[in-house]
Residue, then its C-alpha position, 0 to 999 in steps of 0.5 A: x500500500x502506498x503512502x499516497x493510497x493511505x492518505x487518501x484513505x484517511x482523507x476518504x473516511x474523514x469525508x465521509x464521516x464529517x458529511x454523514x454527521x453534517x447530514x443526520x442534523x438535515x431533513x429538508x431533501x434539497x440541502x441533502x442532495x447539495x450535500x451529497x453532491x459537495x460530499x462526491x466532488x470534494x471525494x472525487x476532487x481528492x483523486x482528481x477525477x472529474x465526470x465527463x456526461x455523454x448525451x447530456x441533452x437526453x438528461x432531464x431537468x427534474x421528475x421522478x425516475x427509477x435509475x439504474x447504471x452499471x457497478x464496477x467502484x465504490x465510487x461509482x454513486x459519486x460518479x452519478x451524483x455529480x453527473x446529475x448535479x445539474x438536475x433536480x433529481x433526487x432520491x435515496x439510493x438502494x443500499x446493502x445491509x453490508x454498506x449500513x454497518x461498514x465502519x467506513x460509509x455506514x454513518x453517511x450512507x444511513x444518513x443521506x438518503x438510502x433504503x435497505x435491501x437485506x437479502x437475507x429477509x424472506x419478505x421484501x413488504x418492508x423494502x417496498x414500502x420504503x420505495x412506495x414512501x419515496x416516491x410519495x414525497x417526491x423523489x426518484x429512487x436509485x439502484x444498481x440492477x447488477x445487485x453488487x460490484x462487477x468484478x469480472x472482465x465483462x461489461x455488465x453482469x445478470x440484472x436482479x429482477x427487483x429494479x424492474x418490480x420497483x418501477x412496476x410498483x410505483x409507476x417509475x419510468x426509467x433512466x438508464x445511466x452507463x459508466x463507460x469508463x472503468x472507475x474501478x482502474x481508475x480509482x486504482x490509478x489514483x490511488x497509486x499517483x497523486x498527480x494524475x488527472x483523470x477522466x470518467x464518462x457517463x453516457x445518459x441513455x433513453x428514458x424506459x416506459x415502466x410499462x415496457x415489456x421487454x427485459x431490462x437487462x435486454x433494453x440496457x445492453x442494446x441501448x448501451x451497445x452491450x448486446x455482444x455479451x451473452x447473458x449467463 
């Protein structure tokens, strides 16, 4: 490990902490998504990465989506939120048991926004519902469909079936995002060089009907030009 790594580290975990107690004293939405935004620019400032969006005239301005996107980092959810910071979108992020408890994100992430996915549960009403309150108070709901960080060599992995029933459940139509780039060698790259600027690029795709009868793991790689890879 680095010096450089484990001082970003350090830097990584004060950030998070000092923004996930800052946001547990807030409950108004819009000052909680200003803060989640300065929290993911100053993280990705740190590494001097910025976010190049693809397609940014197919972005919409405010509404209530379902959004999904690939998952390859940890800094992935930064990724979007800046790619977004324009927008008036904004929602909590469907989270793992495992990101609740981490000593590392578990204060920010229960405080800024998420709703708990605990698999291990064989009812999901709960989980449900939490969607259903979101979007009654106005807000978008956002996922990673892949379920976990992709850690193979391929572009994407199976898509879980719960993004679909989300947006089924509560009429969400869908905006699909791609991060084209693989922010997990990046992050790598600027964890080993403090000097190095980088560039990450989000493609913004087509808007989905939640009605659309197609899988959308099927509709995500056509729109993505992903279609090459068979679906294990």
């Amino acid at each position: 490990m680095t010096l450089n790594t484990i001082k970003q580290l350090f830097y990584g975990l004060y950030l998070t902490n000092s923004f996930g107690y800052r946001l547990s004293k807030i409950n108004d939405p819009m000052e909680v998504k200003r803060l989640r935004l300065a929290y993911s620019q100053a993280q990705l400032d740190a590494l001097q990465i910025s976010v190049k969006v693809e397609n940014p005239e197919k972005l919409p301005q405010e509404g209530q989506y379902l959004i999904v996107a690939n998952h390859r980092s940890i800094i992935d959810p930064p990724i979007i939120e800046v790619a977004l910071k324009h927008t008036k979108i904004f929602g909590p992020w469907i989270s793992k048991k495992e990101l609740y408890n981490s000593f590392f994100f578990g204060l920010f992430v229960r405080n800024a926004g998420s709703i708990l996915l605990d698999r291990e549960k064989s009812q999901m009403s709960g989980f449900f519902a939490e969607t259903k309150e979101a979007v009654k108070r106005g807000e978008s709901i956002f996922i990673f469909p892949e379920g976990t960080r992709n850690k193979t060599d391929k572009a994407l992995t199976t898509f879980k079936e719960g993004s679909r029933l989300i947006a089924l459940k509560n009429r969400l139509p869908i905006l699909p995002l791609y991060i084209k780039t693989d922010a997990d060698k990046v992050l790598k790259n600027a964890l080993n060089d403090s000097k190095l600027a980088q560039e990450v690029t989000i493609v913004i795709g087509d808007v989905i009907d939640y009605k659309e009868k197609t899988s959308l793991e099927t509709m995500y790689r056509k729109m993505f030009s992903l279609e090459e890879e068979q679906t294990a």
